[in-house]
C-alpha atoms as a printed R data frame, in Angstrom:
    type eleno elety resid chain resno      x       y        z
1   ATOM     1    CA   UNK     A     1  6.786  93.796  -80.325
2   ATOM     2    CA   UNK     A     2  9.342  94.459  -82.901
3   ATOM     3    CA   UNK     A     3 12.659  93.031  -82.414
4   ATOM     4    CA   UNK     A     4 14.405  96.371  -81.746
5   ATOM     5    CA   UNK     A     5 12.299  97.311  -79.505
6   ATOM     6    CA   UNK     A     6 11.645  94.014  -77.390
7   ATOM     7    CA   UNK     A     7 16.055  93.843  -77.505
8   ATOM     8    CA   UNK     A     8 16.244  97.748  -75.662
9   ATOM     9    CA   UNK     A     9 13.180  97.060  -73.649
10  ATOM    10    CA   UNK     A    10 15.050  93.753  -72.207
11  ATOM    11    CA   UNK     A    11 18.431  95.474  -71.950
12  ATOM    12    CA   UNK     A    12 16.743  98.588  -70.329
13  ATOM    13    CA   UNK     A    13 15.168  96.114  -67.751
14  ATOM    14    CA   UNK     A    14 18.576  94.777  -67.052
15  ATOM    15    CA   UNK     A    15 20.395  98.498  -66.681
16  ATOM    16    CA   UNK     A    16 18.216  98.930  -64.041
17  ATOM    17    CA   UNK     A    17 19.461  96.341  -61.553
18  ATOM    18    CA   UNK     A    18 22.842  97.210  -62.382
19  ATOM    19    CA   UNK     A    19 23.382  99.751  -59.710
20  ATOM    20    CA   UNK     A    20 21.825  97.486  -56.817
21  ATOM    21    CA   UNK     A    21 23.710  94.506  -57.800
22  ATOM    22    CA   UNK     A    22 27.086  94.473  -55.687
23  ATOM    23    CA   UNK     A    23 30.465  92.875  -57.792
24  ATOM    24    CA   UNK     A    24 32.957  90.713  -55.947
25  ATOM    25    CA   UNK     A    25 36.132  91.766  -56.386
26  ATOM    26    CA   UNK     A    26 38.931  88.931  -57.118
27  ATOM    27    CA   UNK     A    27 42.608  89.400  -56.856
28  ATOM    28    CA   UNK     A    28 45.003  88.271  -59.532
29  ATOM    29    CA   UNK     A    29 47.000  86.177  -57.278
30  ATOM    30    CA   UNK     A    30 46.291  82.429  -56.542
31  ATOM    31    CA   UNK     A    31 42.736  82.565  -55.211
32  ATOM    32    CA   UNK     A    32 42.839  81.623  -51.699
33  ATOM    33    CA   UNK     A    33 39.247  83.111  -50.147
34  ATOM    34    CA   UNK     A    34 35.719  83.284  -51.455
35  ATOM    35    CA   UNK     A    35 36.419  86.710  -52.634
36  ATOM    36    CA   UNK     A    36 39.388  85.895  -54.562
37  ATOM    37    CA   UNK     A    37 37.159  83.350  -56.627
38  ATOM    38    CA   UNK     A    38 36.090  84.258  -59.915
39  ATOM    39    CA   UNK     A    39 32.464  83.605  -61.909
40  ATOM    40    CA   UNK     A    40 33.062  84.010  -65.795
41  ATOM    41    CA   UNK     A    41 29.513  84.128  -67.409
42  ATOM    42    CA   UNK     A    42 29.582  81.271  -69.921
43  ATOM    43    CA   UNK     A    43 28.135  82.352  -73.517
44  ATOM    44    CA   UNK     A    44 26.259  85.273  -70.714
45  ATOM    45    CA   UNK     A    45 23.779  84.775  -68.912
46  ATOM    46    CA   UNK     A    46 22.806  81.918  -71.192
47  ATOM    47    CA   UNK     A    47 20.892  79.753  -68.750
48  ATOM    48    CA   UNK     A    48 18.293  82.689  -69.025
49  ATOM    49    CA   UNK     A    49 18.702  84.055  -72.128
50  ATOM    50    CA   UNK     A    50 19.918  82.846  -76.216
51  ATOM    51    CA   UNK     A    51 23.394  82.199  -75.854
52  ATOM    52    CA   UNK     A    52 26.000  85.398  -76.860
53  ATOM    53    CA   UNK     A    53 23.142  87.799  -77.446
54  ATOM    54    CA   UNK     A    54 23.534  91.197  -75.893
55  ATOM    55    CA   UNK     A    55 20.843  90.932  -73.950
56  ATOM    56    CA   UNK     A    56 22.180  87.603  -72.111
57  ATOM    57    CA   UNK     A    57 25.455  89.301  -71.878
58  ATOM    58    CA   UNK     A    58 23.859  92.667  -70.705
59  ATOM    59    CA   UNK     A    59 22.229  90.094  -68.126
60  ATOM    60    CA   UNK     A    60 25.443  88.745  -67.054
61  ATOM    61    CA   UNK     A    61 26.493  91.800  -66.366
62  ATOM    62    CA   UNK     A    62 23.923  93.143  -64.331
63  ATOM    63    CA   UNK     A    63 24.217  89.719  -62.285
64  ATOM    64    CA   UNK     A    64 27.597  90.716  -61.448
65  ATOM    65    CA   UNK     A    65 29.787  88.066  -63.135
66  ATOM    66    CA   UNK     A    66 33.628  89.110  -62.990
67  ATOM    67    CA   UNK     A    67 33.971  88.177  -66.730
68  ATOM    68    CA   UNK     A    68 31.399  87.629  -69.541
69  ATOM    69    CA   UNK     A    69 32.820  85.216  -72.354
70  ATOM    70    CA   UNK     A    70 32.780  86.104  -76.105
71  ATOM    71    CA   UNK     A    71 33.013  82.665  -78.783
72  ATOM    72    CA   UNK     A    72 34.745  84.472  -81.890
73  ATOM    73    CA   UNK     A    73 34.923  83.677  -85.356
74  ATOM    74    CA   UNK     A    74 34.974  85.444  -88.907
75  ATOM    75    CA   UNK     A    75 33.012  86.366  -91.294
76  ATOM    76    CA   UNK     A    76 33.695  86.114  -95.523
77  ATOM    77    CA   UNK     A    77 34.482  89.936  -95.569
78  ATOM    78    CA   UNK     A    78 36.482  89.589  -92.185
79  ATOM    79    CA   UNK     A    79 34.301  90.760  -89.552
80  ATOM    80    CA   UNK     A    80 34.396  89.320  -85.852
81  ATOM    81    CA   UNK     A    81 31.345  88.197  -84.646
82  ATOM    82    CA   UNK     A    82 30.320  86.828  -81.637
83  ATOM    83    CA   UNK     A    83 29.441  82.862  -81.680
84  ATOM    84    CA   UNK     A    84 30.194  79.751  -80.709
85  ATOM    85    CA   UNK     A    85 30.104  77.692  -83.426
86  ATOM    86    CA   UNK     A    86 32.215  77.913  -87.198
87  ATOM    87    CA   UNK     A    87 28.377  77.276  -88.401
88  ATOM    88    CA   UNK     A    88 25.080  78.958  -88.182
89  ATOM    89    CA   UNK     A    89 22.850  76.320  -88.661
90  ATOM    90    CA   UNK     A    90 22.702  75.318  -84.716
91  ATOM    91    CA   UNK     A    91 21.419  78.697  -83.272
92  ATOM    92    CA   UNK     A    92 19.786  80.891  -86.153
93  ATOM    93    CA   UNK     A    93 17.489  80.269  -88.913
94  ATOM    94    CA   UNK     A    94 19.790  80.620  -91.993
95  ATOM    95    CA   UNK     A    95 18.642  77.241  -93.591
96  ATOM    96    CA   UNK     A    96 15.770  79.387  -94.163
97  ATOM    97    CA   UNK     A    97 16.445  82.571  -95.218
98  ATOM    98    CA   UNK     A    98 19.373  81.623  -97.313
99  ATOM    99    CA   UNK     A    99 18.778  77.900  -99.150
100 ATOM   100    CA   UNK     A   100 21.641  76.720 -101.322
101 ATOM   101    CA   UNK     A   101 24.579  78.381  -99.294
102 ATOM   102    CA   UNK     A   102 25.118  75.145  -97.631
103 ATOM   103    CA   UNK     A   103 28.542  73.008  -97.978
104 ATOM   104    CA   UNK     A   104 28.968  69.386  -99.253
105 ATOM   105    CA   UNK     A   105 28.387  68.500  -95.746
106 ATOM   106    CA   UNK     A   106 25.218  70.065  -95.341
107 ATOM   107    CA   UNK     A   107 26.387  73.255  -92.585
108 ATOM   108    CA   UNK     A   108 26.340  76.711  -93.258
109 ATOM   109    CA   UNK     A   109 30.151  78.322  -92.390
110 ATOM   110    CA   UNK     A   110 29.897  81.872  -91.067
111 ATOM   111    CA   UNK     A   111 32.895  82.149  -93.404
112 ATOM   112    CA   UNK     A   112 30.821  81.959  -96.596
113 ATOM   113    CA   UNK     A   113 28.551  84.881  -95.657
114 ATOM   114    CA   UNK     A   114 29.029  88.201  -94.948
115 ATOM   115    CA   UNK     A   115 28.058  90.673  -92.041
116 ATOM   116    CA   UNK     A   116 25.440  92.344  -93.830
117 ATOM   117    CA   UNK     A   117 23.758  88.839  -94.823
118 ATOM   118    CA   UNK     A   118 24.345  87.382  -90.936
119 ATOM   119    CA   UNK     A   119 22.696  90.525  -89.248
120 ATOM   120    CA   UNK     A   120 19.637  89.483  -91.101
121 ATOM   121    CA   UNK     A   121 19.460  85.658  -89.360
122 ATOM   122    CA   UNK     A   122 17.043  85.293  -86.621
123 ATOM   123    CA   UNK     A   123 18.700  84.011  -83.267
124 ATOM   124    CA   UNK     A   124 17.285  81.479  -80.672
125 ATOM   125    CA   UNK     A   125 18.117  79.100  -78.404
126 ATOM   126    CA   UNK     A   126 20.592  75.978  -78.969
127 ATOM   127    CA   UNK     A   127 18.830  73.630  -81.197
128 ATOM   128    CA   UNK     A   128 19.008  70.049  -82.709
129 ATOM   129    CA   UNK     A   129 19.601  70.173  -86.505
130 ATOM   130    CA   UNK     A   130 18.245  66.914  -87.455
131 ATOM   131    CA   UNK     A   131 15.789  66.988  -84.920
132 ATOM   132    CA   UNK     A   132 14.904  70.567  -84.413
133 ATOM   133    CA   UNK     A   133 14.251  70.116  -80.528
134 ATOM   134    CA   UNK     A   134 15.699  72.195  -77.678
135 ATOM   135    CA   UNK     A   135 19.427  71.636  -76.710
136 ATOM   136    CA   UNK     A   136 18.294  72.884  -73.077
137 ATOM   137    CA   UNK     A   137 15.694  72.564  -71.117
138 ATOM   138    CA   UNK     A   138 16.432  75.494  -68.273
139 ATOM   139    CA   UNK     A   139 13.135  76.443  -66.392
140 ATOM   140    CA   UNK     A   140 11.955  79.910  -66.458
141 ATOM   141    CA   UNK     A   141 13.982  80.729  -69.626
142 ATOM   142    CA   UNK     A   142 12.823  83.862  -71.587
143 ATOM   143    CA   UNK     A   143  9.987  83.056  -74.031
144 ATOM   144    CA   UNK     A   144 11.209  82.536  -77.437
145 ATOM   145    CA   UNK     A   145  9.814  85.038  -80.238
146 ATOM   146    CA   UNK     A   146 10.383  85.016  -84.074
147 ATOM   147    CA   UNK     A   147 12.797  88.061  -83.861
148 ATOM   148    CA   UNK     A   148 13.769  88.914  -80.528
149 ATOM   149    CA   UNK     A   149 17.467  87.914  -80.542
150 ATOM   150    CA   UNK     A   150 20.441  88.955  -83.599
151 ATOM   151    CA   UNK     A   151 23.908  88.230  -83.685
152 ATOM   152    CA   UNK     A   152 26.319  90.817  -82.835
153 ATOM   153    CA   UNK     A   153 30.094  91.643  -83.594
154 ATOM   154    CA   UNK     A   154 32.913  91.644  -80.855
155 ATOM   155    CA   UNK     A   155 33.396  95.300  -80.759
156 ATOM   156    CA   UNK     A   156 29.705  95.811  -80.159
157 ATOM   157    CA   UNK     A   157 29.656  93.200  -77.082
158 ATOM   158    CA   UNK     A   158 33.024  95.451  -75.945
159 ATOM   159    CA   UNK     A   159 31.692  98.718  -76.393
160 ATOM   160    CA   UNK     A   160 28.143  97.735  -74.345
161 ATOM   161    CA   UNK     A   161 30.565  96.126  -71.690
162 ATOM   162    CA   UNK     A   162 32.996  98.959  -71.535
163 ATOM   163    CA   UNK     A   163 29.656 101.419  -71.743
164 ATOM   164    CA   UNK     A   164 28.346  99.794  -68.863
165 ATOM   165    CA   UNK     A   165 31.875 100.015  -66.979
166 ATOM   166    CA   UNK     A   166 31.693 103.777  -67.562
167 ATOM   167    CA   UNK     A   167 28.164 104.656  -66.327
168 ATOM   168    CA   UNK     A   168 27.949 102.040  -63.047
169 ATOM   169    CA   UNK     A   169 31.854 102.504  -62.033
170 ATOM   170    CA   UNK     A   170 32.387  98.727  -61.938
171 ATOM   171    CA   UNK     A   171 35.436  97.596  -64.233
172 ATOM   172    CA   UNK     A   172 33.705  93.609  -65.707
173 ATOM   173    CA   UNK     A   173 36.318  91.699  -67.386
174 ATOM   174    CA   UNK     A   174 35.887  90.180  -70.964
175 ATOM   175    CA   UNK     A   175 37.061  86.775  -71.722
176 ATOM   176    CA   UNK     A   176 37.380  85.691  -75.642
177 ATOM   177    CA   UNK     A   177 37.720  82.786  -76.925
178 ATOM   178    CA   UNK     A   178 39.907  82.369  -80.504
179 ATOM   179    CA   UNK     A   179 37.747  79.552  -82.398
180 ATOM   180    CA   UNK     A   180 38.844  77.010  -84.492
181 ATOM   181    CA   UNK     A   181 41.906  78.826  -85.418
182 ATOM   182    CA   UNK     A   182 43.404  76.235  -87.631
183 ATOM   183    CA   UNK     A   183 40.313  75.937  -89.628
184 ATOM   184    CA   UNK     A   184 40.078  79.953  -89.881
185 ATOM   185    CA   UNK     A   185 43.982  80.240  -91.444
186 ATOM   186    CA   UNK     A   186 42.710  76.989  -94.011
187 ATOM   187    CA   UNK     A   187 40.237  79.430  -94.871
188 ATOM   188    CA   UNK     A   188 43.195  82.452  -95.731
189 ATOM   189    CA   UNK     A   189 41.247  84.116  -92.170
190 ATOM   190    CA   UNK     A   190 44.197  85.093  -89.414
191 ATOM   191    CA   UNK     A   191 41.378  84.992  -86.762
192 ATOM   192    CA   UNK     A   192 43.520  85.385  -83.597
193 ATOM   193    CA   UNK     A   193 45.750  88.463  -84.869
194 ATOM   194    CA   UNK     A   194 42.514  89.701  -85.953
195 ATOM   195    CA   UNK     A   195 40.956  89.280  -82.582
196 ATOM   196    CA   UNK     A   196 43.905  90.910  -80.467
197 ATOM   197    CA   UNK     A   197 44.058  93.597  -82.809
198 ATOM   198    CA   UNK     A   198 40.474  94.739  -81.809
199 ATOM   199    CA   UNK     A   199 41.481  94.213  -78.379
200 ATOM   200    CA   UNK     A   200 44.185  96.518  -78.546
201 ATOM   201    CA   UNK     A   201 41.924  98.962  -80.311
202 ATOM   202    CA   UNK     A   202 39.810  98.691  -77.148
203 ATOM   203    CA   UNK     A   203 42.745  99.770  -74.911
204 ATOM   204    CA   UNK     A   204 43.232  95.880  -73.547
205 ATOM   205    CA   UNK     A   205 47.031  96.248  -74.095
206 ATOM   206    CA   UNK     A   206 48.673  94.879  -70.722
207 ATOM   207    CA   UNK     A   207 48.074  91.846  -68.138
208 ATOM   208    CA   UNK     A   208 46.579  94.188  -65.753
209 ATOM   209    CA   UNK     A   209 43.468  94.868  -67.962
210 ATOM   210    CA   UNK     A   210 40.374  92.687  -67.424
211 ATOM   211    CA   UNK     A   211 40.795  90.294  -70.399
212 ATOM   212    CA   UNK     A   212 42.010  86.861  -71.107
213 ATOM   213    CA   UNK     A   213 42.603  85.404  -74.185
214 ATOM   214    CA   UNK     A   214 41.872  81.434  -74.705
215 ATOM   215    CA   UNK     A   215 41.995  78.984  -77.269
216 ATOM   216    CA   UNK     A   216 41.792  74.878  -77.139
217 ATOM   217    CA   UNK     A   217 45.226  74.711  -79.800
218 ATOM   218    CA   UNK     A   218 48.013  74.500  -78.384
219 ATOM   219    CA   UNK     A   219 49.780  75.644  -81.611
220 ATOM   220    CA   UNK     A   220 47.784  78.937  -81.463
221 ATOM   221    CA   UNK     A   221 48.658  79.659  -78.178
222 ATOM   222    CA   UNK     A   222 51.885  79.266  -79.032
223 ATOM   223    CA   UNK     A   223 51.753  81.481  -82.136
224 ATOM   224    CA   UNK     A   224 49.762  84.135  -80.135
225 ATOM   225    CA   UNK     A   225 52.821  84.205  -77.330
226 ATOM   226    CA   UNK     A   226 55.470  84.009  -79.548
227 ATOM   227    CA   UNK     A   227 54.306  86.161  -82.428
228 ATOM   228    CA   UNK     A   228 50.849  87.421  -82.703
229 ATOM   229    CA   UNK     A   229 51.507  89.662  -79.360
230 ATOM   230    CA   UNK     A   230 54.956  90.723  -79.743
231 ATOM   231    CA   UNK     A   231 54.375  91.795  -82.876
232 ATOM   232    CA   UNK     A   232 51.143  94.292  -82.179
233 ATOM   233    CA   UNK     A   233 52.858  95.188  -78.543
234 ATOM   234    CA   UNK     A   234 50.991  93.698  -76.220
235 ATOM   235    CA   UNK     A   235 50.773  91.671  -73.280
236 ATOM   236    CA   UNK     A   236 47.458  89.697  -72.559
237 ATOM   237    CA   UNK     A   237 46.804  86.709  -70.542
238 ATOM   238    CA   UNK     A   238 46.451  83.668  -72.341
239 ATOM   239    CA   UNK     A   239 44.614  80.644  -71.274
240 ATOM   240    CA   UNK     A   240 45.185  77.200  -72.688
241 ATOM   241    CA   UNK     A   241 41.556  75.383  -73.247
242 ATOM   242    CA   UNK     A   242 41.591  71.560  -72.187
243 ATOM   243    CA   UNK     A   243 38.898  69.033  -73.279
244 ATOM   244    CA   UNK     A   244 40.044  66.037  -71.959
245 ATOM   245    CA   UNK     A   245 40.804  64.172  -75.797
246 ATOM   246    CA   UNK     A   246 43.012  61.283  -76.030
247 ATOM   247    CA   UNK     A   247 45.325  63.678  -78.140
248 ATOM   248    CA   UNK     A   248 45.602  65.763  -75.296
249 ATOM   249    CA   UNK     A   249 46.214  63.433  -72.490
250 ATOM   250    CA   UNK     A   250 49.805  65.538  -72.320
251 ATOM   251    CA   UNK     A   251 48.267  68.483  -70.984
252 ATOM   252    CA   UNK     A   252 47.163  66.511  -67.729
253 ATOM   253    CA   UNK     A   253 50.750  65.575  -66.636
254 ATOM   254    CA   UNK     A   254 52.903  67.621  -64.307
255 ATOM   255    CA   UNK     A   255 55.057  68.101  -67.267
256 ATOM   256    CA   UNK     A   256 52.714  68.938  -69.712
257 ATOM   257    CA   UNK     A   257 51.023  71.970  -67.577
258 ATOM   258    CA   UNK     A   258 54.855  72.846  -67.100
259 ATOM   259    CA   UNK     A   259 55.002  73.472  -70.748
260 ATOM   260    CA   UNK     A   260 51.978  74.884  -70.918
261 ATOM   261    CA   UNK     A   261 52.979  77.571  -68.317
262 ATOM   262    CA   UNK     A   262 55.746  78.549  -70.427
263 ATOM   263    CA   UNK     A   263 52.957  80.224  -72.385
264 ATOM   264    CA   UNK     A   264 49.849  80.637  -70.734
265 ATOM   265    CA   UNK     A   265 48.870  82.236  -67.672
266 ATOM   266    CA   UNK     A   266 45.544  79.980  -67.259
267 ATOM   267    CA   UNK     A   267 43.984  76.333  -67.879
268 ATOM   268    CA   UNK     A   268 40.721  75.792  -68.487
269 ATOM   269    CA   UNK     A   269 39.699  72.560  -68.238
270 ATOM   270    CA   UNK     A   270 36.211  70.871  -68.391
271 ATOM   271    CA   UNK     A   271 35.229  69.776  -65.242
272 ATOM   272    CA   UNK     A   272 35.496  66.137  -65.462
273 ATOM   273    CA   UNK     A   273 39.478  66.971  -65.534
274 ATOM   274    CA   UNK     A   274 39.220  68.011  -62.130
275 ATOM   275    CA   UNK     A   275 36.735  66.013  -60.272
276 ATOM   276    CA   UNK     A   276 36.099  62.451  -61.900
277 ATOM   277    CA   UNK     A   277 32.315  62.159  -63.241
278 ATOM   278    CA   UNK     A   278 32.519  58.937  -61.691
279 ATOM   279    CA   UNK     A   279 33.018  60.200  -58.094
280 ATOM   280    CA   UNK     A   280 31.063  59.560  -55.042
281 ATOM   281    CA   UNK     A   281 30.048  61.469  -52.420
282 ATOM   282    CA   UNK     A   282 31.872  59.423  -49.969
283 ATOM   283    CA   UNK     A   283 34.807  58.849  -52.625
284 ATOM   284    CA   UNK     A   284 35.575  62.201  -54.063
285 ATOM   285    CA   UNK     A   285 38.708  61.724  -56.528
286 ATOM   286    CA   UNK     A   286 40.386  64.727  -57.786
287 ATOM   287    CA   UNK     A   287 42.666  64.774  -60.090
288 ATOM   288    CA   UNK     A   288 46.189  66.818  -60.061
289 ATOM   289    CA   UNK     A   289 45.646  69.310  -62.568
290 ATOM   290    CA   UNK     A   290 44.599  71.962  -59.979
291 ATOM   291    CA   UNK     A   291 47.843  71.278  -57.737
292 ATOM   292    CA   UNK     A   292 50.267  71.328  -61.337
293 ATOM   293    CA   UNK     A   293 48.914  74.545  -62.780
294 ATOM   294    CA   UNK     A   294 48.827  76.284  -59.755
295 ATOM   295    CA   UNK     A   295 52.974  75.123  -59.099
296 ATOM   296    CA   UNK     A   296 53.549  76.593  -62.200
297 ATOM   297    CA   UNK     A   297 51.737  79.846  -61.733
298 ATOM   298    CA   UNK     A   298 48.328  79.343  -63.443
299 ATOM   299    CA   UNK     A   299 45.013  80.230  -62.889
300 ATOM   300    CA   UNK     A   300 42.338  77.245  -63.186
301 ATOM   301    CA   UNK     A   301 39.309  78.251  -64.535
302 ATOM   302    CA   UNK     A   302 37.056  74.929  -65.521
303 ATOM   303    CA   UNK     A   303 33.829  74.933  -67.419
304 ATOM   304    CA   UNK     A   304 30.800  74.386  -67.748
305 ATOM   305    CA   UNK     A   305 28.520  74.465  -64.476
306 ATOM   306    CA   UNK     A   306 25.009  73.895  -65.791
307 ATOM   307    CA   UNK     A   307 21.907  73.244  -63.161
308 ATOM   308    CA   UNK     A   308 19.527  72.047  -65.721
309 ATOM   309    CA   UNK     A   309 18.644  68.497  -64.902
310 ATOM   310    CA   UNK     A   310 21.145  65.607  -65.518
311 ATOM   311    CA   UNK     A   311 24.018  68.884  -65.550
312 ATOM   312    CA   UNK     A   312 24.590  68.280  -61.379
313 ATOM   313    CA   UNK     A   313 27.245  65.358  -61.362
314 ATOM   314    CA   UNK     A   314 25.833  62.913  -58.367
315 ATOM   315    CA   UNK     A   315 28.277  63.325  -56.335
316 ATOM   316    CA   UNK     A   316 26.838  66.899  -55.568
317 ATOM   317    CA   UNK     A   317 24.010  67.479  -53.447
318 ATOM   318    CA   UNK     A   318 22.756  70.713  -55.327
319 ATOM   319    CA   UNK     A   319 24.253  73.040  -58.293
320 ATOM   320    CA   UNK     A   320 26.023  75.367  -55.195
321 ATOM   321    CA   UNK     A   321 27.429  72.117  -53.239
322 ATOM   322    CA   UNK     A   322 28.821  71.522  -56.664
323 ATOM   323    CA   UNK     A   323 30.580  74.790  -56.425
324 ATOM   324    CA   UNK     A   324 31.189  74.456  -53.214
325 ATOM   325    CA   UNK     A   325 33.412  71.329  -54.118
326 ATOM   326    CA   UNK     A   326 34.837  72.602  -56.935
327 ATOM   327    CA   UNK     A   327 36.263  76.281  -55.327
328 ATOM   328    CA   UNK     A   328 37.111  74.848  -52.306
329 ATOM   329    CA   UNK     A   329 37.524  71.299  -52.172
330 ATOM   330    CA   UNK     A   330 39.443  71.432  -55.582
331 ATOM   331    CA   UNK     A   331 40.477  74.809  -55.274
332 ATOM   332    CA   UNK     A   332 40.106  76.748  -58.956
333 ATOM   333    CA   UNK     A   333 40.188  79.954  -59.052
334 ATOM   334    CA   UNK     A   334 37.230  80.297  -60.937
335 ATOM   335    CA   UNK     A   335 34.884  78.790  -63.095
336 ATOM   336    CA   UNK     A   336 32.436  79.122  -66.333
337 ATOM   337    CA   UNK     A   337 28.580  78.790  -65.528
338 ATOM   338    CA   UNK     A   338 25.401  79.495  -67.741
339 ATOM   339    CA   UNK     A   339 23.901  80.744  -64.310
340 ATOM   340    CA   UNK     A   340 26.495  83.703  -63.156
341 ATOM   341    CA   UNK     A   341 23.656  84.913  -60.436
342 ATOM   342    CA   UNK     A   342 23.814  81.451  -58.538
343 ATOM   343    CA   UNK     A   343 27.541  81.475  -58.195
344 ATOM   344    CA   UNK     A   344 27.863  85.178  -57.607
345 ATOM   345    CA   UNK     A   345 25.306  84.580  -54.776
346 ATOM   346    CA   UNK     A   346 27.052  82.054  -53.652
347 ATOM   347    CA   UNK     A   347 30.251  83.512  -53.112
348 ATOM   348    CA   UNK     A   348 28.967  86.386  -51.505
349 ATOM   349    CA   UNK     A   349 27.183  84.097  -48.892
350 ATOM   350    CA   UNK     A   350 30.284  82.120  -48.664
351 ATOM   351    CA   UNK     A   351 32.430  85.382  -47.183
């Protein structure tokens, strides 16, 4: 089946579970009940489905996710696309179709190629470079052909989201991400103005729309606070993105989230920040992040919940005791997972 075709025959599958699949409906105040939690698709729907392809978003959607995330970076002639890494070699087949366009260090930067010469890359799943084998190993995962999957630009993925809004009367949420923004303005490429300038294009112009902004440097949300929306006349929320690095051992303090808050309106954490890998099930040790950011007004949103094997930490029984723990034992207000459908239905089961 030709790639076109096999990408609206998926996303006309998904459409039509869209108006039989129910959306929670959070609040934007501290989330105190199951339906005050929030389920951010991570990457879409990507325990099913390629990561950031519209189809896995389109998936996302349908599976009733309050947000669906979008990775952005830049291309050579300044387009946004949708991905999560500065490279292609990891998800497409660009090695292949364009040999010689590879840096000293062997990668190909989506900054040295243009849109027109990206929308010709193949997309599949996560893979090894060296190695070539499978990053995950999700049952039941779509069957991989040659040419199913392409990358798309961030006001595509907003357009199909905002599309969908329109025609099934729900109102999902988009969540970007600003990547590698350092290494974007070393390359002369202003990714975050350029990335809350589409927003605003898109009418996402006030904290009361459905979007959050994040970013894992602290200097960029800074500059995106202080300058970036000022200057274009918005007001978005920002989340601060926490990976647990020695560097950032500051951001885990009382007085670090304090600072933090002065700019942000979120954390998101990986989940080891919150509930120690190490844990037991009789010796559950949580952490204070939850308890700072929410003193100083923040939203907690950790990531990544992942039910592929080895992904459910053992002090969990199962993927949804996992949420379970992490919701209401830890209490964040939401939460990134490549498997929106198994948190949505759990949240619904848990009102």
């Amino acid at each position: 089946m030709p790639a076109n075709l096999l990408t609206r025959t998926i996303l006309g599958a998904i459409a039509m579970t869209l108006v039989a699949s129910a959306v929670l409906t959070p609040s934007s105040t501290h989330a105190q009940s199951a339906a005050d939690k929030v389920v951010v698709a991570h990457r879409g729907a990507s325990g099913y489905l390629p990561e950031h392809t519209l189809p896995a978003k389109a998936m996302a959607y349908a599976m009733g996710a309050h947000y669906v995330e979008q990775d952005v970076v830049m291309t050579q002639d300044d387009q946004l696309i949708v991905l999560h890494d500065t490279t292609l070699d990891r998800t497409t087949d660009v090695a292949e179709k364009f040999p010689g366009r590879a840096r000293a260090d062997g990668s190909h930067y989506v900054v040295d190629f243009t849109l027109a010469e990206i929308m010709t890359l193949r997309v599949t799943e996560g893979f090894n470079v060296e190695t070539g084998e499978k990053q995950l190993n999700y049952p039941n995962r779509f069957p991989m052909f040659a040419s199913s999957f392409r990358i798309n630009t961030l006001a595509e993925e907003i357009e199909m989201i905002q599309g969908l809004n329109h025609s099934t009367g729900k109102n999902i949420g988009i969540y970007p991400e600003i990547k590698s923004p350092a290494f974007h303005l070393s390359e002369g490429k202003d990714l975050g103005r350029a990335v809350v300038s589409v927003l605003k294009q898109y009418g996402y112009t006030s904290k009361d729309d459905l979007a959050y902004v994040q970013t894992f440097e602290f200097e960029e949300l800074k500059r995106l606070h202080d300058e970036i929306l000022p200057e274009l006349g918005v007001e978005l929320r920002l989340v601060q993105l926490l990976d647990g690095g020695d560097e950032n051992a500051w951001m885990q303090t009382a007085d670090g989230v304090a600072q933090i808050a002065q700019y942000a309106d979120g954390l998101g954490p990986e989940k080891g920040m919150i509930i120690d890998r190490d844990s037991t099930k009789n010796n559950l040790r949580i952490s204070g992040l939850v308890g700072f950011a929410h003193n100083n007004g923040l939203q907690v949103h950790p990531y990544t919940f992942r039910a592929d094997e080895g992904q459910v930490p053992a002090y969990a029984d199962s993927f949804e005791h996992m949420l379970e723990l992490f919701y209401f034992t830890a209490d964040v207000d939401g939460l990134f997972t490549d498997f929106p459908d198994r948190a949505v239905d759990y949240l619904r089961g848990r009102q």
